[in-house]
C-alpha positions, 0 to 999 in steps of 0.5 A: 947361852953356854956357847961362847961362839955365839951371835945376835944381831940385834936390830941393824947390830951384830954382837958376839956373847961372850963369858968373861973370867972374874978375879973370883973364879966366876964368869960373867956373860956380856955382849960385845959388838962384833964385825960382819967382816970379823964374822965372816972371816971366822965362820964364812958368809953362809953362817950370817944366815944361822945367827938369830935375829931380834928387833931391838932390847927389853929389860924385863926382870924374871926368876922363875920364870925367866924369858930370854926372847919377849916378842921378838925383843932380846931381854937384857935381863940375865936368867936366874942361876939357881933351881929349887931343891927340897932342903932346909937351909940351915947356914943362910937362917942363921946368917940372915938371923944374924943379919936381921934380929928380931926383924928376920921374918920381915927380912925373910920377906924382902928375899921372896920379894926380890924372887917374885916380885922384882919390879916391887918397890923396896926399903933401902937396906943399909948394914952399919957398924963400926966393928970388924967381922959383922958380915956385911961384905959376906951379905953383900957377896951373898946377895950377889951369889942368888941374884948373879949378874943382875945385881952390882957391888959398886964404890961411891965413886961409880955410884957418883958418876954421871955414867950409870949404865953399869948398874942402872938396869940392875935388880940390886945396887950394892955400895961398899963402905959406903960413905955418901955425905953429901946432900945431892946423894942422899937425894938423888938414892932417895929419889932413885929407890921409888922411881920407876923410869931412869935416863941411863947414860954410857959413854958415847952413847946418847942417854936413854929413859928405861923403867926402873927397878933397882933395889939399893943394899948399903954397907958402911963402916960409919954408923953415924953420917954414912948418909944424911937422912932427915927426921921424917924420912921413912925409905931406910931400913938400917940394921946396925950388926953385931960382931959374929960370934963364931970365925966361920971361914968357909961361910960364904961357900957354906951359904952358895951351897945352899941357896937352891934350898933357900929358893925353895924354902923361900917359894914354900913360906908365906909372906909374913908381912902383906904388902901395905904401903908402897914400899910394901912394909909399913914405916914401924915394921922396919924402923930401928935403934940404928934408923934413930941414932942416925936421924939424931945425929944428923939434926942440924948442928943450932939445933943440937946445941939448943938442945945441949944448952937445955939439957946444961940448964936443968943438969945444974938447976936441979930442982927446975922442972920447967924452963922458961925462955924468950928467942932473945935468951936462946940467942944470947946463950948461942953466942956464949957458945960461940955460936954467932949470927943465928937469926930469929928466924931459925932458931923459931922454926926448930922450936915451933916446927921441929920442938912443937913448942908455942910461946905465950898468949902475951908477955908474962914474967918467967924465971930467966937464965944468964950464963956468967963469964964465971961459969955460973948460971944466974937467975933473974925476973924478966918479962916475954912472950916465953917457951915453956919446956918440960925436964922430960921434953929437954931428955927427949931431945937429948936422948930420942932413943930411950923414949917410946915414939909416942911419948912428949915430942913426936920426931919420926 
């Protein structure tokens, strides 16, 4: 398709392929509608007959060995820009190193998956830090370089809007600075990232179901609550990056150069990782510090502050090793905090639900705390069907991440 005077008509339509200048130098090949007259003015009625001809669209994704025309349907997919070369990779290894840690082999994986297995379902990759110069943007525009037109950079706000056709038959959704807080955006790339089949929807045109494939790759500035993420989600693979450590200018172009090398590298190495769920790794293959920072910070705010009043109790209760409380006390200890309205209900489904805890047989005498006007936490005898929770338990709590997964409460 390097000829820009191309046409097709396909199925009753005439379209005219056309590569369009970016801002960055690059070109990108679209199809526009094109007139029967238009084309008879500039070619002449004969040349209708040359213009080649296909019974309607299909998207189906290949790199190496990429079909345009598939039973006489004219695949939307666009060809992969790159051919293997023997070389070793040199710059990218360091990169992806840089990138994914002590996880790069799996890292490595993800890549080969995209090359031959592109209809494979994937993690949602999401690169964070707060820091300035970590790479996030190069890998993104890295990406974009292997994959050409068959991935897309998009802002929130094309990702939120209802017109979707820009990027739903892509290979790869990429989203800069990301920040979708809201729950309908963490449900909907959720939803997304293991859906085979999506309606696709383009202005003036009616929606239409086509399979999808799409891999989400999500950068963010906001290491926190970029997105809401549940405790016991599994789908995110979230790498928080570090500054790099040397001020490589010219990386980007240093990394382009030597993507025909890494396809071959890529084709050459064996997957470290079989495939084993899914989402082809297993939940511990891809969980991270950074994965856990943001479950915790997303916990609804009742059960932070339980756990923060917990934490206050025994912080000046030294010697307790054990606090005891009936829902009652943590109510009355809520609304000290100004935390006012919480119902029964609430506060027992995170302590039997979320903190795994059980309340005794039958009502017995524990050792009750009351929180003084003063400041003072004092101490009574009191009698209740109580909670019971360990020092160790209430330190889980606070700090998940300085505590194996298998230890005291199991949160993931």
């Amino acid at each position: 398709m390097e000829n820009t005077n191309a046409y097709l008509r396909i199925g009753t339509v005439y379209y005219k392929v056309v590569k369009k200048p970016l801002a960055s130098g690059d070109k990108v090949e679209l199809l526009l509608p094109w007139s029967v007259e238009c084309i008879k003015q500039d070619h002449g009625k004969s040349f209708l007959s040359t213009i080649p001809k296909y019974d309607g669209f299909c998207l189906v994704p290949a790199h190496l060995n990429y079909q345009r025309k598939i039973e006489n349907f004219y695949n939307r997919y666009s060809p992969f820009p790159h051919e293997p070369k023997a070389g070793y990779p040199k710059q990218i290894l360091m990169f992806l190193n840089h990138v994914f840690g002590e996880q790069l082999e799996q890292g490595l994986d993800y890549f080969k998956i995209l090359l031959l297995y592109p209809t494979q379902i994937l993690p949602i990759l999401c690169l964070v830090s707060r820091e300035r110069n970590t790479g996030k943007t190069t890998f993104l525009n890295f990406c974009k370089a292997i994959f050409g037109d068959n991935m897309t950079i998009n802002s929130n706000e094309d990702f939120r809007s209802n017109f979707n056709a820009e990027w739903a038959n892509k290979l790869i959704i990429g989203v800069d600075e990301t920040f979708l807080d809201k729950k309908e955006d963490s449900e909907r790339i959720k939803n997304l990232s293991t859906s085979r089949y999506y309606k696709i929807e383009a202005k003036g045109q009616d929606r239409q179901e086509i399979e999808f494939f799409g891999k989400f790759i999500l950068c963010s500035n906001n290491e926190d609550n970029f997105i809401q993420i549940e405790a016991s989600e599994i789908r995110y693979w979230i790498r928080r990056l570090p500054t790099l450590t040397t001020d490589h200018r010219n990386l980007l172009a240093d990394l382009k150069n030597e993507i025909p090398f890494f396809i071959h590298y890529l084709i050459e190495r064996p997957f470290a990782s079989p495939p084993s769920t899914r989402m082809w790794f297993r939940p511990e293959q891809i969980a991270t510090a950074a994965l856990k920072h943001i479950k915790r910070y997303n916990r609804n705010r009742l059960e932070t502050e339980m756990a923060q009043i917990l934490l206050h109790i025994i912080d000046t209760k030294e010697t307790v090793q054990t606090v005891c409380f009936c829902i009652s006390d943590m109510q009355d200890w809520l609304q000290k905090k100004g935390i006012h309205h919480r119902d029964i209900a609430s506060i027992r489904k995170i302590l039997q639900q979320e903190w795994k805890l059980k309340p005794a047989d039958n009502s017995n005498s524990y050792l009750q705390y009351r929180f003084g006007s003063d400041g003072i936490i004092y101490e009574f005898m009191q009698k209740g069907r109580f909670y019971a929770i360990e020092n160790k338990q209430v330190l889980k709590l606070n700090n998940p991440d300085d505590f194996d997964d298998n230890n005291i409460i199991q949160r993931e």
